[in-house]
One Martini backbone bead per residue (centre of mass of N, CA, C, O) as a GRO file, in nm:
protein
  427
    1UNK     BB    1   0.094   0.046   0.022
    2UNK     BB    2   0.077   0.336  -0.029
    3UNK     BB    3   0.271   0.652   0.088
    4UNK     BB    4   0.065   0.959   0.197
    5UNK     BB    5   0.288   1.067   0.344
    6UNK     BB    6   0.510   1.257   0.455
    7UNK     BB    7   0.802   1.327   0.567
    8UNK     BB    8   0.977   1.334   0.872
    9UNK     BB    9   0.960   1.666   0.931
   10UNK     BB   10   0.713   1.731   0.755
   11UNK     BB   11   0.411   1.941   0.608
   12UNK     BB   12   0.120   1.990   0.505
   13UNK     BB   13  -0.022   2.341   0.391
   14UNK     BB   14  -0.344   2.399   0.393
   15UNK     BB   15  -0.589   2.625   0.269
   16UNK     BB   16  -0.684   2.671   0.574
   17UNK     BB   17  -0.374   2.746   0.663
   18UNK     BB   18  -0.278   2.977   0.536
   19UNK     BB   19  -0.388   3.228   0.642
   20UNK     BB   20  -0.199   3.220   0.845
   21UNK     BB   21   0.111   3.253   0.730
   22UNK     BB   22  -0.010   3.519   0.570
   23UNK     BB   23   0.004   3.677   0.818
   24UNK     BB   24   0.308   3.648   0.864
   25UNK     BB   25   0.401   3.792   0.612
   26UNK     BB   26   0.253   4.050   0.593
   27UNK     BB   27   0.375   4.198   0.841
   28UNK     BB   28   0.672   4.204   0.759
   29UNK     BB   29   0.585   4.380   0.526
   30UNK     BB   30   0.459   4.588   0.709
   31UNK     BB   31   0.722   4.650   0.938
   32UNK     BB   32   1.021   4.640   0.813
   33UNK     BB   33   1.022   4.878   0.642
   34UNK     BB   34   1.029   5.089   0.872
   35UNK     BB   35   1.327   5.031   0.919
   36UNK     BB   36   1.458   4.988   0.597
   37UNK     BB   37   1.344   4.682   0.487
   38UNK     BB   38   1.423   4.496   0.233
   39UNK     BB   39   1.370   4.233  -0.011
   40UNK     BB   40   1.500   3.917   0.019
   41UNK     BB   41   1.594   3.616  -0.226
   42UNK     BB   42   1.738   3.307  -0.180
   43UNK     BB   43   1.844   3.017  -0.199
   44UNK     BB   44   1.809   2.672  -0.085
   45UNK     BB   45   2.093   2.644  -0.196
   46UNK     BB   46   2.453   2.601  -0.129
   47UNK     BB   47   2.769   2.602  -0.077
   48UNK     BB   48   2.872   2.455   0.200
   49UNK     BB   49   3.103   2.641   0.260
   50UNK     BB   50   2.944   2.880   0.376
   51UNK     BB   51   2.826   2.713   0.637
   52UNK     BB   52   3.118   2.641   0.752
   53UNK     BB   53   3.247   2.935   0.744
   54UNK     BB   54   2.997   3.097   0.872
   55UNK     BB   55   2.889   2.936   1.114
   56UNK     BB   56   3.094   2.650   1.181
   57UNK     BB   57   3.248   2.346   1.246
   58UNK     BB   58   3.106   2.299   1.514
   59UNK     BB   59   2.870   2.283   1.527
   60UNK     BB   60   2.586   2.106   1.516
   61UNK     BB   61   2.488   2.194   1.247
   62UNK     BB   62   2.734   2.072   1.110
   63UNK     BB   63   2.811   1.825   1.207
   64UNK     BB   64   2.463   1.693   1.248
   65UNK     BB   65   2.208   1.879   1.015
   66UNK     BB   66   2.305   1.894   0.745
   67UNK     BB   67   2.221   1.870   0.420
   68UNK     BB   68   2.403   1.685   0.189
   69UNK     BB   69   2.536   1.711  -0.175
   70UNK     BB   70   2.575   1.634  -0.484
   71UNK     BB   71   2.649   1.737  -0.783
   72UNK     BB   72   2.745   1.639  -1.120
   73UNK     BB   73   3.018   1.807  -1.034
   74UNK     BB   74   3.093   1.722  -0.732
   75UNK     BB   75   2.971   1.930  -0.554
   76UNK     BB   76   2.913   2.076  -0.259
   77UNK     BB   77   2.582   2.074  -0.143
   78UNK     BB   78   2.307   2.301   0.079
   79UNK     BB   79   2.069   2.298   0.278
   80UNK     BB   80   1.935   2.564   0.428
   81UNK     BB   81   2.015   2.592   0.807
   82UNK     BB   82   1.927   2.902   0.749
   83UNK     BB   83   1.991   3.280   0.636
   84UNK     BB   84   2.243   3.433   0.675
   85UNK     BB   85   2.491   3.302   0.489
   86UNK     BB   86   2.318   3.348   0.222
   87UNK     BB   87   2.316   3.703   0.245
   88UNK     BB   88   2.594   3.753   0.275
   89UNK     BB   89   2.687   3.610  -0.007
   90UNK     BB   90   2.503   3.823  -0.165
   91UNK     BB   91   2.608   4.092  -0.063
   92UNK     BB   92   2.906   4.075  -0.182
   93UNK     BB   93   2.771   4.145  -0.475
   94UNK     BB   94   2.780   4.410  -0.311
   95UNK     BB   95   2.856   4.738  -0.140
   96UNK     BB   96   2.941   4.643   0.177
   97UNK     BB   97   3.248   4.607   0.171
   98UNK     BB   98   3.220   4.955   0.141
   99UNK     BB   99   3.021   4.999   0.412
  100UNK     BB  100   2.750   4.981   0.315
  101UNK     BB  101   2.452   4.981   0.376
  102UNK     BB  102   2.225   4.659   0.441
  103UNK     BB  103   1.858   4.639   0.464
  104UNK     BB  104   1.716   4.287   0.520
  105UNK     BB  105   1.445   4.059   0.416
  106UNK     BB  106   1.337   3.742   0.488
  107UNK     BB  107   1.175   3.398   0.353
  108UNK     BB  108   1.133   3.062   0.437
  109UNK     BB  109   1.256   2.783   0.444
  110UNK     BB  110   1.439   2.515   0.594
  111UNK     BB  111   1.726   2.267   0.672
  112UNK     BB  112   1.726   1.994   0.948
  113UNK     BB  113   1.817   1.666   1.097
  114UNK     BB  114   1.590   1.670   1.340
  115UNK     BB  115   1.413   1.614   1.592
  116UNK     BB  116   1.101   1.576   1.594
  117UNK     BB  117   0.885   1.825   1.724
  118UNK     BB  118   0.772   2.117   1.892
  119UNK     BB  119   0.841   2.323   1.638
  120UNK     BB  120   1.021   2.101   1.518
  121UNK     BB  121   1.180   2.072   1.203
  122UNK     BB  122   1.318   1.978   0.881
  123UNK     BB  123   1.094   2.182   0.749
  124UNK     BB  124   1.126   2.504   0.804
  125UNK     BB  125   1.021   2.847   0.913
  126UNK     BB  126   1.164   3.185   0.827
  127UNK     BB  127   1.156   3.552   0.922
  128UNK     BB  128   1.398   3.788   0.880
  129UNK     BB  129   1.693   4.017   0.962
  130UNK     BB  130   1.918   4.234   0.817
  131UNK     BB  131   2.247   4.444   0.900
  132UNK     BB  132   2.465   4.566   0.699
  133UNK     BB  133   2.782   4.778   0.784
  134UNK     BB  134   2.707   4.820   1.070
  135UNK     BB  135   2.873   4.911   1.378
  136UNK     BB  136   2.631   4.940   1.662
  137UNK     BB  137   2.424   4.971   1.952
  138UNK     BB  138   2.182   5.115   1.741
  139UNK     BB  139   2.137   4.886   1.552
  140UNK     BB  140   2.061   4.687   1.733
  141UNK     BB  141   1.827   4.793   1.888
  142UNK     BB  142   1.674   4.857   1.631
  143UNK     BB  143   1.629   4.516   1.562
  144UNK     BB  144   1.465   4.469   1.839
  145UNK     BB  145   1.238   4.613   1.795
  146UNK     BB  146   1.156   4.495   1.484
  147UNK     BB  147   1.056   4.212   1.665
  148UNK     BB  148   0.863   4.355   1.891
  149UNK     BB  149   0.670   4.465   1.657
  150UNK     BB  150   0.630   4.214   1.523
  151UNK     BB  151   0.495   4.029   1.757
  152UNK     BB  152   0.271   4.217   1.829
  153UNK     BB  153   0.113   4.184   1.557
  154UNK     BB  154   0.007   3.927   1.622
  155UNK     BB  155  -0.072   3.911   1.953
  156UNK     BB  156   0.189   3.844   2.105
  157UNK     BB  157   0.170   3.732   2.466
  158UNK     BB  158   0.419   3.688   2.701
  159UNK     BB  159   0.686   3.770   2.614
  160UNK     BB  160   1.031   3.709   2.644
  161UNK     BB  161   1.325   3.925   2.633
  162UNK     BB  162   1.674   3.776   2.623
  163UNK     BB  163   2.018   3.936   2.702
  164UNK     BB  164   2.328   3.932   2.552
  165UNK     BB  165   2.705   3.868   2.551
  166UNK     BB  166   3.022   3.805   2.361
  167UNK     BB  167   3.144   4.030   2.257
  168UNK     BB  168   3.472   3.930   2.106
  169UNK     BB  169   3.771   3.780   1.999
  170UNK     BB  170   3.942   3.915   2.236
  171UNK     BB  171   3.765   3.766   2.495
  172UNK     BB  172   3.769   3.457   2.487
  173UNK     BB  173   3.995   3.374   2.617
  174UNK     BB  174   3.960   3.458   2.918
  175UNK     BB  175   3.697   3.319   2.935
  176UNK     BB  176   3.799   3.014   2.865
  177UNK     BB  177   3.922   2.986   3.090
  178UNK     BB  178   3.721   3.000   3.330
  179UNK     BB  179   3.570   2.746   3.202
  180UNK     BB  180   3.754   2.517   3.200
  181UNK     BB  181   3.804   2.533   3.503
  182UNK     BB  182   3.506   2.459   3.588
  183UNK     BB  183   3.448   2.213   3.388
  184UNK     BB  184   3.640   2.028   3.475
  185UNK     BB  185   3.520   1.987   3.777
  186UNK     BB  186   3.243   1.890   3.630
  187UNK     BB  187   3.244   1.672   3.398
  188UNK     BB  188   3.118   1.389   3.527
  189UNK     BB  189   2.838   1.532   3.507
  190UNK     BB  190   2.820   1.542   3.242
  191UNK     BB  191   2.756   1.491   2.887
  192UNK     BB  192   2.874   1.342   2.625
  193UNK     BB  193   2.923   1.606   2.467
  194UNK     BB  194   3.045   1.832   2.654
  195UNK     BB  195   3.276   1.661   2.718
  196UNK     BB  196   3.382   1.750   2.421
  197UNK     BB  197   3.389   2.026   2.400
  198UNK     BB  198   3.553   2.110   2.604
  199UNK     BB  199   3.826   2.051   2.386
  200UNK     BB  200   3.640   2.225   2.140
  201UNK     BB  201   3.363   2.406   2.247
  202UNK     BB  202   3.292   2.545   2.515
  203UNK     BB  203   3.025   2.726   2.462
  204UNK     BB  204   2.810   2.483   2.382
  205UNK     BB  205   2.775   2.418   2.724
  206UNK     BB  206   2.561   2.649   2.756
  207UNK     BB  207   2.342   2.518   2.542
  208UNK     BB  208   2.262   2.321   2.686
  209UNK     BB  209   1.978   2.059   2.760
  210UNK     BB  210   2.062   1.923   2.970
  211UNK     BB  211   1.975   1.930   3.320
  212UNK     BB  212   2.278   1.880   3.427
  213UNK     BB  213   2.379   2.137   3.280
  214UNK     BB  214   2.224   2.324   3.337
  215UNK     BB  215   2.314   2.317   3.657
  216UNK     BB  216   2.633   2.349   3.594
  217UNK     BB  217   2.593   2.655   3.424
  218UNK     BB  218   2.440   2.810   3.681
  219UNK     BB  219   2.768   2.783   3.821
  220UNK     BB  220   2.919   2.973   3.693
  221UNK     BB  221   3.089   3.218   3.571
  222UNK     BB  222   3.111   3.549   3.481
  223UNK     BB  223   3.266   3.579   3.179
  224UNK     BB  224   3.176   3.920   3.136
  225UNK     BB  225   3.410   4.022   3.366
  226UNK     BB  226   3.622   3.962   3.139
  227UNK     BB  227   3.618   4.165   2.924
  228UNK     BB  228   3.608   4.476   2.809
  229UNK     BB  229   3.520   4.748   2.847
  230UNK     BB  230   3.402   4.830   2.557
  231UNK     BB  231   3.202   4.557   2.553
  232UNK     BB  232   3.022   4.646   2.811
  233UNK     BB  233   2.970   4.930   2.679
  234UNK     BB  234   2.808   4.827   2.457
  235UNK     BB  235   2.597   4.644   2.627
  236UNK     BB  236   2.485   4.929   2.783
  237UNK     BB  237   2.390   5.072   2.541
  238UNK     BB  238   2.173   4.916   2.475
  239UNK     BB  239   1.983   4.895   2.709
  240UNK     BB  240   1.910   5.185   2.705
  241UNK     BB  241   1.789   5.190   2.481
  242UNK     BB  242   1.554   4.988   2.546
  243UNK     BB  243   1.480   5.170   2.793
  244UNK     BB  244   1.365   5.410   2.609
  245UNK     BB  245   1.179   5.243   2.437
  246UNK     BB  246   1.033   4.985   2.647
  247UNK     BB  247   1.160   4.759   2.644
  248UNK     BB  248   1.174   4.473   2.789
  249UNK     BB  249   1.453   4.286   2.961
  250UNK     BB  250   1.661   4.037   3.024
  251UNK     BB  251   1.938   3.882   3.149
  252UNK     BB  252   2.161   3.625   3.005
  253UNK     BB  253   2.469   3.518   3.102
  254UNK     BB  254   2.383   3.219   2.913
  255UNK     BB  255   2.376   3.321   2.651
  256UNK     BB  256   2.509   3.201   2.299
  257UNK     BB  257   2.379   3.056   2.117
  258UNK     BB  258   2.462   2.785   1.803
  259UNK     BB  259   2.656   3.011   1.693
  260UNK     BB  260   3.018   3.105   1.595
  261UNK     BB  261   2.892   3.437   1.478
  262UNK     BB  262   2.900   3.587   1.717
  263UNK     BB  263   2.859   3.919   1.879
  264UNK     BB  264   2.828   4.050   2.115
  265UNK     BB  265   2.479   4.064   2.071
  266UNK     BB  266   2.181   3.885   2.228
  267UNK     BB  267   1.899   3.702   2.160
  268UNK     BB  268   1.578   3.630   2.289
  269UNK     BB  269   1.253   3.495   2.226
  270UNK     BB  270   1.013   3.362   2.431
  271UNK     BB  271   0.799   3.091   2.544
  272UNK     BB  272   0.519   2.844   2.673
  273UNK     BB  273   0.313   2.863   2.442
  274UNK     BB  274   0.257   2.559   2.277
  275UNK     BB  275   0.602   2.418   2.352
  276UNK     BB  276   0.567   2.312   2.685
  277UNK     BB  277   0.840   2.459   2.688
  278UNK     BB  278   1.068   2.712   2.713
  279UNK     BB  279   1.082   2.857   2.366
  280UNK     BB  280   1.220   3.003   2.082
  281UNK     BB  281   1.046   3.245   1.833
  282UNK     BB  282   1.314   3.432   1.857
  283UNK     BB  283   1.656   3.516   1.730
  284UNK     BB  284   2.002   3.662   1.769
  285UNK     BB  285   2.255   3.883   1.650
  286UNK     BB  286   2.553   3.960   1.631
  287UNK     BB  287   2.815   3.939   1.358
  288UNK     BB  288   3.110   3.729   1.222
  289UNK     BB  289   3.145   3.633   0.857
  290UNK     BB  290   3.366   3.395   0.711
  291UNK     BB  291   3.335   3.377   0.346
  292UNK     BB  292   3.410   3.264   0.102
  293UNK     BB  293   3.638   3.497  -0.100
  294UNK     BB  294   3.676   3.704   0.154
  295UNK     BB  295   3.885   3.985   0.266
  296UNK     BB  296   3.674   3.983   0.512
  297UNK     BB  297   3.430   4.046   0.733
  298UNK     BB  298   3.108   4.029   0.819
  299UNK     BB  299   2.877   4.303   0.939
  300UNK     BB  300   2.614   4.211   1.168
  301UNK     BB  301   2.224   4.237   1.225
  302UNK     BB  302   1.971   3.960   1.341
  303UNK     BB  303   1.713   3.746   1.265
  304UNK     BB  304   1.472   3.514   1.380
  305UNK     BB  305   1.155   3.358   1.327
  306UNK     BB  306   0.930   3.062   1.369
  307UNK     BB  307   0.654   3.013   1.216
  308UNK     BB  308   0.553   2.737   1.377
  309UNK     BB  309   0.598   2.870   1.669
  310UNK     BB  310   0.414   3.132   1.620
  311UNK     BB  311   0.151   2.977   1.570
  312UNK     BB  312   0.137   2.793   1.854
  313UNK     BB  313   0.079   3.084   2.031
  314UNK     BB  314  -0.157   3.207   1.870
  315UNK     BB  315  -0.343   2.936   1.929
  316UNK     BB  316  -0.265   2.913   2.253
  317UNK     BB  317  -0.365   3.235   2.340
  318UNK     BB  318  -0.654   3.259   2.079
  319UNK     BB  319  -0.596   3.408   1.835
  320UNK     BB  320  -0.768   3.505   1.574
  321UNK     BB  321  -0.860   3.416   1.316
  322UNK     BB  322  -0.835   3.465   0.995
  323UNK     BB  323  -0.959   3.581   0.801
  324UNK     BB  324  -1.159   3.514   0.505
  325UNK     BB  325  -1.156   3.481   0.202
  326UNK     BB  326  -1.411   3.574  -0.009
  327UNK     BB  327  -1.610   3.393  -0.150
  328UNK     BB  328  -1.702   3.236  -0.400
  329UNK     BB  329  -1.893   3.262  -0.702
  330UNK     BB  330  -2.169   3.048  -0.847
  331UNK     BB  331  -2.264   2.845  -1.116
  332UNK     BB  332  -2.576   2.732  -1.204
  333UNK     BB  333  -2.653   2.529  -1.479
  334UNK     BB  334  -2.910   2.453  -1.728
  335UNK     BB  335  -2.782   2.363  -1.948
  336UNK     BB  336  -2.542   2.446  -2.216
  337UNK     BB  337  -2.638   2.754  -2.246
  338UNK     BB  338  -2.604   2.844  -1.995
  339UNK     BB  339  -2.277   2.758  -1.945
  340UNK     BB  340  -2.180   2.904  -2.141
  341UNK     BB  341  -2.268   3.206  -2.026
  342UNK     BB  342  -2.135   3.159  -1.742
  343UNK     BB  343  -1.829   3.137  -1.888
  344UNK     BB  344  -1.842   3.444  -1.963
  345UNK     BB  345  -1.940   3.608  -1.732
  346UNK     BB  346  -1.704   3.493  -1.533
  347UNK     BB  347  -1.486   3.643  -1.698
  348UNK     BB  348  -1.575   3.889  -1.640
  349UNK     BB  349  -1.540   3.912  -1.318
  350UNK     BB  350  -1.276   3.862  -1.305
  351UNK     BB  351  -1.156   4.090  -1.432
  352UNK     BB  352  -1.299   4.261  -1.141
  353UNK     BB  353  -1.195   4.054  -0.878
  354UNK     BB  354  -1.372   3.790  -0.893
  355UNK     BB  355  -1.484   3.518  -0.747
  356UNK     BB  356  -1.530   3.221  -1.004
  357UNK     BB  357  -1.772   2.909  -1.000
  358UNK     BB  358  -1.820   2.656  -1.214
  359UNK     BB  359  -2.037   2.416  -1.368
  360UNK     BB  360  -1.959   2.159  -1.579
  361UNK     BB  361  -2.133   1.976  -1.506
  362UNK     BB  362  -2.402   1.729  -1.566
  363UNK     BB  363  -2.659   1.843  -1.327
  364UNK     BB  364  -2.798   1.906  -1.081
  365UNK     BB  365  -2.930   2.129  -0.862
  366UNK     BB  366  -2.877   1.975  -0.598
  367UNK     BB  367  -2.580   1.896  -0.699
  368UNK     BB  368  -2.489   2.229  -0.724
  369UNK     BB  369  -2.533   2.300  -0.438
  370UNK     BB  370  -2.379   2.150  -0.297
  371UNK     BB  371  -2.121   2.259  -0.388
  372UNK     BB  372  -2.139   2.543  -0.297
  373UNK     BB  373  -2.116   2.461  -0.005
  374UNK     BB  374  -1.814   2.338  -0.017
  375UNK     BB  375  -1.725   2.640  -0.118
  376UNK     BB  376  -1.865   2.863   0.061
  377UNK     BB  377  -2.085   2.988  -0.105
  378UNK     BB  378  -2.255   3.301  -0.075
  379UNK     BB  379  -2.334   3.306  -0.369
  380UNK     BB  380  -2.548   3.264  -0.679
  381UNK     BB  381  -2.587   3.160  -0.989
  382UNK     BB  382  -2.893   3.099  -1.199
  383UNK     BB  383  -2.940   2.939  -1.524
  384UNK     BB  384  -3.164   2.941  -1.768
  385UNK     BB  385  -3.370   2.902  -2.049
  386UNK     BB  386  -3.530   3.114  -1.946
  387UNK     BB  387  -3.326   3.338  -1.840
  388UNK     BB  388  -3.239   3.385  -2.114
  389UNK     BB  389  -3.426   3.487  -2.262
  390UNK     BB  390  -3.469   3.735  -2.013
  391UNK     BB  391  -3.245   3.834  -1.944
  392UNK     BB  392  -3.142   3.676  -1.680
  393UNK     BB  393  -3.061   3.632  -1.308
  394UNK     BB  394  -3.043   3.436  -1.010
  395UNK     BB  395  -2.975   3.548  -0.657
  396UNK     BB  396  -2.857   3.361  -0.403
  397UNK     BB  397  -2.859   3.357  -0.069
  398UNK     BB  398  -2.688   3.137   0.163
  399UNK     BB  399  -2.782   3.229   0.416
  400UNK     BB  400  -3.100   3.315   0.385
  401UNK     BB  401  -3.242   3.255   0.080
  402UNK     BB  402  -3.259   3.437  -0.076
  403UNK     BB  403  -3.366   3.599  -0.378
  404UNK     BB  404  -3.284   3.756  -0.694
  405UNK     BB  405  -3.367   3.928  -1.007
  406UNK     BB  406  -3.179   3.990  -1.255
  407UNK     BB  407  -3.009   4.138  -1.488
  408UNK     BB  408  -2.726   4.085  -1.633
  409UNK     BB  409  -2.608   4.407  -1.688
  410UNK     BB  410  -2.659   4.369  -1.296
  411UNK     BB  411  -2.447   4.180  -1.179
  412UNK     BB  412  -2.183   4.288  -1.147
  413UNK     BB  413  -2.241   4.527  -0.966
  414UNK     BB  414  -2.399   4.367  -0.730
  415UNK     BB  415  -2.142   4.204  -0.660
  416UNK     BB  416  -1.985   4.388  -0.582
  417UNK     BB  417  -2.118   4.539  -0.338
  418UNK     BB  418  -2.132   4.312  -0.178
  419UNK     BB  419  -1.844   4.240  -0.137
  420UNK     BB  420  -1.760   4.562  -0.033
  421UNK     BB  421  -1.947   4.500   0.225
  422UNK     BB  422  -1.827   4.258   0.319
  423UNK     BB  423  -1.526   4.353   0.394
  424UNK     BB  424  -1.604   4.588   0.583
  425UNK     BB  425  -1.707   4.378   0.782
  426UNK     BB  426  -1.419   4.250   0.818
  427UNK     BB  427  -1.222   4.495   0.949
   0.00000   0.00000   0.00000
């Protein structure tokens, strides 16, 4: 027997889910550019190598999770499991690197494979934005309200927003010692994943998910305080920032996200609606991403939301769901003269932007009114050969059952403001 399931951790979204998703997109295309972000698009799949060289070679992304395969010319390439490494890869091709600022926002698939869970699948969709040219406290900042913005928009309350630093790449060395320090002594009680970071990455031991980690990372040194000035007053710049803009936020000194190309300024906007457990519905930071064939490193700052995640507390919220598009205006034909004028008026209204289905096949009354309503028809039109001959058609409301004839000429205007009537209550 076929099997006609997706594959584990893809999902079908079909057209009544659409609604909610189109609204997640809307929101995006509607608030990101107050902030002066135009969109960009750019391929699903990338070569390897920006990825690796972007991301970093130790990451669990790279390590564990990313889909690669060969082209036919032996060539390594990957199906991208993040948005930024491909946006930069982008903008090299653009003025980026002469200084020139660049702020994009982008949306679509991404894909890693982890294990599936609520909120967590193999491909999954995020709606991001990126920053990239200047390096500054304010453009930090103003990148978190723009994502606090986007929340806003969609109806979700009672999300925390949760802020750490990275400093830059000469504070981890000294960092790096007081950690080593700490989790060596308590490396016994560690899980075997951590084990093994210890001497390959240890900033990864901040973000594991583990209980027992968990527990022995609450107890680290506060590896902040050995930063340099610079990095701390900047760090202090920002929170200065959010708290005149009136955004309430957490400092959570062991934020440390789970890519290595982070610098300074980390978040993450978290929720507990629809997650299960405590879980980020969107993410990011400055980062400084060393990409092959550039002659210097991008820097930038920006974020991801993820759609199934956004979608999960909306709707355990209670959010009401999207309206719906207006129902499409359904054409009932007795006999196939009927049918042709039916086919040719159809014509005329959809090109007025009226949503407009025929019924080709020869079927009873009966059961093409049953069509209309399997397709939430609220209006019908209904032609046989007496109608045809009196130039009019019967106009039935679907709500109420009321009937009326129109002339055939006053079609057009009729269903026009009813639609417009329908709208205008809908808004």
């Amino acid at each position: 027997m076929a099997n006609f399931s997706p594959p584990p951790g893809t999902a079908d979204i079909f057209p009544e889910e659409v609604s909610w998703w189109q609204r997640l997109e809307k929101a995006a295309a509607d608030i990101f550019p107050l902030y002066g972000f135009e969109e960009l698009r750019t391929p699903i799949f990338e070569y390897t190598e920006v990825f690796k060289r972007g991301i970093g070679d130790e990451t669990e992304v790279v390590q564990k999770e990313m889909y690669t395969f060969e082209d036919r010319g032996g060539r390594s390439l990957t199906l991208r499991p993040e948005g930024t490494a491909g946006v930069m890869r982008a903008l090299l091709n653009t003025d980026v690197m002469n200084g020139n600022e660049k702020r994009v926002y982008y949306g679509g698939p991404m894909f890693r494979g982890e294990r599936p869970a609520a909120g967590r699948r193999r491909q999954f969709h995020q709606i991001g934005v990126e920053n990239v040219g200047t390096i500054s406290p304010e453009t930090d900042a103003e990148t978190i309200a723009a994502l606090v913005h986007y929340i806003q928009e969609l109806g979700i309350t009672g999300a925390r927003l949760l802020l750490n630093t990275r400093g830059v790449q000469a504070d981890r060395e000294p960092a790096e010692l007081e950690l080593n320090k700490f989790f060596n002594a308590n490396v016994d009680n560690m899980c075997p994943d951590c084990r093994a970071r210890l001497g390959r990455n240890i900033w990864r031991i901040l973000d594991c998910k583990q209980p027992n980690c968990k527990t022995i990372v609450k107890q680290a040194p506060n590896y902040v305080e050995s930063f340099t000035e610079e990095s701390r007053d900047y760090f202090k710049r920002v929170c200065e920032l959010l708290d005149r803009a009136g955004i309430e936020y957490e400092i959570d000194p062991f934020l440390v996200r789970g890519l290595d190309y982070y610098v300074h300024t980390v978040f993450e906007v978290v929720h507990t609606a629809g997650l299960g457990a405590q879980a980020a519905i969107a993410a990011g930071g400055r980062y400084e991403l060393f990409l092959p064939e550039a002659k210097k490193p991008v820097q930038g700052v920006g974020f991801a939301a993820g759609l199934e995640r956004l979608l999960l507390v909306q709707q355990a919220l209670g959010v009401a769901a999207p309206e719906r598009t207006l129902s499409p205006i359904f054409m009932i034909s007795m006999g196939q003269d009927a049918r042709d004028a039916n086919i040719e008026l159809a014509a005329q209204l959809r090109r007025q932007g009226l949503s407009v289905i025929v019924e080709f096949e020869n079927k009873s009354m009966k059961a093409q009114m049953r069509a209309a309503n399997r397709v939430h028809s609220r209006f019908v039109i209904i032609r046989g050969d007496d109608e045809l001959g009196r130039g009019v058609v019967i106009c039935k409301d679907m709500n109420d059952g009321s009937q009326l004839e129109l002339p055939t000429s006053a079609v057009e205007e009729f269903l026009k403001d009813k639609q417009k009537e329908l709208s205008l209550k809908n808004v």
